[in-house]
C-alpha positions, 0 to 999 in steps of 0.5 A: 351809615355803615362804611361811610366814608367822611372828610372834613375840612375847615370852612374859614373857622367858622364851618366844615365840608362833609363829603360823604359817600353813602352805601347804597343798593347792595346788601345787608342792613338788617339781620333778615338780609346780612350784607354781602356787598355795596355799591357806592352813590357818588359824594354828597357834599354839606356845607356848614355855615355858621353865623352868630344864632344861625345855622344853615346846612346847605346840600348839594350833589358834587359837580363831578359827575359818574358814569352809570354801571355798563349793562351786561352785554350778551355776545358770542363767547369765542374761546371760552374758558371754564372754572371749577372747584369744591367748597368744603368744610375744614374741620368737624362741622357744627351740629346745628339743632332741628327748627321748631315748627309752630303752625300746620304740623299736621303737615309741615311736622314738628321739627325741620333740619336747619340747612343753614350749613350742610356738609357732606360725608366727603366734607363738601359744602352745599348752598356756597355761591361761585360768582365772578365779579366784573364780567361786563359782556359774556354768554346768554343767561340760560334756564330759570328759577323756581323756589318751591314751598315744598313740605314746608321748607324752601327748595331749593335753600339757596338758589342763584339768578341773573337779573331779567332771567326768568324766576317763579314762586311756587307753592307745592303745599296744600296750605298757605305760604307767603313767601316775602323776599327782602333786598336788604330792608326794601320788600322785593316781593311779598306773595301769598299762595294758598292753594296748592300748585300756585305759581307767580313769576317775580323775573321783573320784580329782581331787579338789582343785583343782590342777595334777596333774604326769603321768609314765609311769613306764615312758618317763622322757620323757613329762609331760604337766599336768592342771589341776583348776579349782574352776570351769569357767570355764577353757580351753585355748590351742589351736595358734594360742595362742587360748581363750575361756570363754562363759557368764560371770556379769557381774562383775569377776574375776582371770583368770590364764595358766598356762604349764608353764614351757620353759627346759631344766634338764636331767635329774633322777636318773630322766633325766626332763627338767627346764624351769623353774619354770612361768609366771603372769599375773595380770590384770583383767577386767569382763564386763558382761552379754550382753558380750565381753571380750578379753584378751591374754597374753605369754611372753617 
């Protein structure tokens, strides 16, 4: 498993501990859902016993035991502080090719723009993701999320929620759409809407913290990403590569921009188009009370 991390040790020469921490309910896997982030299960301990023409693998759990993750807790914010910025392209961006359409182009049209990278006249970024990472108790989630099937493509292409916050699928088309959302290879939802104006609510079905990968099953050429946060603290870049988080609780934290990834690799065996893998920056940031901090990104 990807960054495991293993140690061994001798077992009367005969045998060898493996302590191994597996990577568990985060992000990635596969290249419909790229990785972003991992949450780590305690160590699984696998004794090895060796005798003459016998071999016996003993599995336990260690004895130490991990506190489970804290709940975000809802509170009043007193003295809130407020974060902002830009994202912006360095450099003359990509020119990424127009997606095929192969199915309803009477409707959908030949060929669609790729918003996997979408800059503006003033360089900004749009679609990034500004999440604050550690934010254990904080303001109220407020308002919800819709991703639209709307003229054949996913709108928004990029959207961010907060576990228990409310989300819907809608499908503004008069033809059949299955939006199929993945949290790495595990289905989140999978939700055929044929008719038009159809709306289903998946708020219990976003359940973990993560980056859902969004297909249509029915038009390989639609993608859109949903970003579950354990937080609301949590934004995303509007046309002009700009975001702001408000109501921060004074504190020093880790924020990180989250970007899908852009440099075409082609098509998988389903002709659904591929980018590389997606793109993070980690930074630090102090907000003290009743202040306003600013951060800037870059993709290159």
């Amino acid at each position: 498993m990807n960054g495991d991390l293993a140690r061994t040790a001798n077992c009367g020469g005969c045998g060898r501990i493996v302590a191994r921490h597996a990577n568990r309910g985060g992000i990635g896997g596969d290249a419909a859902s790229p990785p972003m982030f991992t949450v780590s299960s305690p160590p699984i301990f696998i004794a090895k016993a060796c005798r003459p023409g016998i071999t016996l693998l003993v599995a336990a759990l260690v004895l130490a035991t991990v506190a489970p993750a804290v709940a975000y807790e809802e509170i009043v914010v007193k003295d809130g502080g407020t974060l902002g910025g830009h994202v912006k392209f360095a450099g003359t961006p990509p020119t990424l090719e127009p997606l095929p359409v192969n199915k309803n182009r009477d409707v959908c049209g030949d060929r669609k723009a790729s918003e996997a990278l979408v800059v503006g006249t003033d360089g900004g970024v749009r679609g990034a993701v500004i999440f604050l990472e550690g934010v254990a108790k904080g303001k109220k989630p407020t308002g919800e999320v819709l991703l639209d099937n709307h003229k054949c493509l996913f709108v928004s292409h990029v959207t961010a929620t907060t576990v228990g916050t409310k989300a819907r699928v809608k499908n503004s088309d008069g033809i059949l759409h299955n939006t199929h959302g993945f949290l790495a290879k595990v289905t989140v939802f999978n939700l055929a809407l044929p008719n038009r104006d159809q709306m289903i609510d998946i708020t219990k079905r976003l359940t973990k913290p993560g980056v859902v990968r969004v297909l249509c099953d029915a038009h390989p050429h639609m993608f859109a990403w949903m970003i579950v946060h354990d937080s609301p603290y949590v934004a995303v870049t509007d046309e002009h590569g700009v975001f702001k988080i408000d109501s921060i609780p004074a504190g020093t934290y880790k924020v990180t921009m989250w970007h899908e990834g852009f440099r075409p690799k082609g098509v998988d065996k389903d002709g659904r188009p591929t980018y590389d893998e997606p793109r993070t920056i980690t930074k630090d940031v102090t907000i003290a009370p009743n202040g306003a901090a600013t951060l800037d990104f870059e993709l290159r």
